[in-house]
C-alpha positions, 0 to 999 in steps of 0.5 A: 769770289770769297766772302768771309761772313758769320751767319748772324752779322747784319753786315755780312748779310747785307752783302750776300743779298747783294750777291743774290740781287746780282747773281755772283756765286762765291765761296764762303768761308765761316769766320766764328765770331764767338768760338775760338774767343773769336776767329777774327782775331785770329792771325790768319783773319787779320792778314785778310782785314785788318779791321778783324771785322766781318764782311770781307770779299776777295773778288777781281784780284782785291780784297774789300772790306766794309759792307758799303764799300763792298756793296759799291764796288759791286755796283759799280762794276756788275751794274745790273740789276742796279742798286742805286736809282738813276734819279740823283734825289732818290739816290741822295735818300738811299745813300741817306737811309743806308748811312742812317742804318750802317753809321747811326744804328748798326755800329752802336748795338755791334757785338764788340760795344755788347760786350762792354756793356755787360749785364745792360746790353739787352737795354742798351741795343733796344734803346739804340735800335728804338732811337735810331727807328723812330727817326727812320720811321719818319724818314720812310714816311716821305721816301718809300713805295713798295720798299724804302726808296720808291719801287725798286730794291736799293742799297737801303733795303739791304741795310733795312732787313738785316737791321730789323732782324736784330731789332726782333733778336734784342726783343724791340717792340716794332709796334711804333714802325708801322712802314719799317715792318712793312717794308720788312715784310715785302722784302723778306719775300724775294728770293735774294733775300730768302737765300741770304737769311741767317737762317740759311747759311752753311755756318748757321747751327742747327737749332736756328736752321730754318 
């Protein structure tokens, strides 16, 4: 498999967690999101995906793109350890939490919006971020164990750490989300999710290395 991943992108992270969590190895290939006025919009990127937007995996002969949709795939065809709990109504919330997170946070604090929101951008994800974790903060109360949906690392999970680690970079007062930060804090001790880290990665600048 090749994945095609920044070191910064939340959704890039989310699938090499999910790589980690299932023991794929993979070759990676940096696409800069800031040199170059952007690689993706280089040409040679696009004929990877159209969308010009990172994650993207070559993996069994296909070419994915979209971090649920890789994720899923990943699922479905390399089961274990699994992702999605057997149990239909605790499936049902991790589907709920990971569409609450890649759908109703992720998308609106992205680097492309950031952009056009030029001087107020710092305002503008903190206010994104805040909205969409006081709703998450209450659905957590109801759902989670050791992690976002009982025991067991799910899909959540990997939607949840990358999207904290963006809510600390745009400086969120995380006071308010007491079981965000807890969960946070316990995933970021397993190993897949070390590994993974921004910090971590073959792209990563040396200044923000850990």
């Amino acid at each position: 498999p090749i994945l095609y991943s920044y070191f910064r992108s939340s959704c890039s992270w989310r699938v090499r967690i999910a790589l980690a969590l299932k023991g794929i190895a993979y070759d990676l290939v940096p696409v800069n999101l800031l040199k170059d006025g952007g690689q993706q919009f280089s040409a040679e990127f696009k004929a990877v995906n159209p969308m010009q937007q990172v994650p993207a995996l070559k993996i069994d002969g296909i070419t994915l793109s979209q971090s649920l949709a890789i994720i899923h795939y990943l699922e479905d065809t390399r089961p274990n350890p699994r992702l999605l709990p057997q149990d239909l109504k605790k499936r049902a919330q991790v589907r709920m939490i990971t569409d609450h997170i890649a759908s109703g946070i992720q998308p609106l604090q992205n680097l492309s919006i950031l952009k056009q929101m030029g001087e107020k951008k710092m305002e503008w994800a903190q206010n994104c971020i805040a909205s969409g974790f006081q709703a998450l903060e209450q659905i957590l109360q109801h759902t989670a164990g050791h992690y976002c949906v009982g025991d067991e690392v799910s899909m959540a999970d990997l939607c949840l750490v990358p999207q904290v680690s963006n809510a600390e970079r745009f400086k969120v007062d995380m006071g308010p989300y007491p079981t965000i930060t807890r969960i946070n804090k316990a995933l970021l001790e397993l190993e897949a999710f070390k590994v993974s880290h921004p910090s971590r990665q073959p792209d990563t600048p040396a200044e923000l290395r850990a």
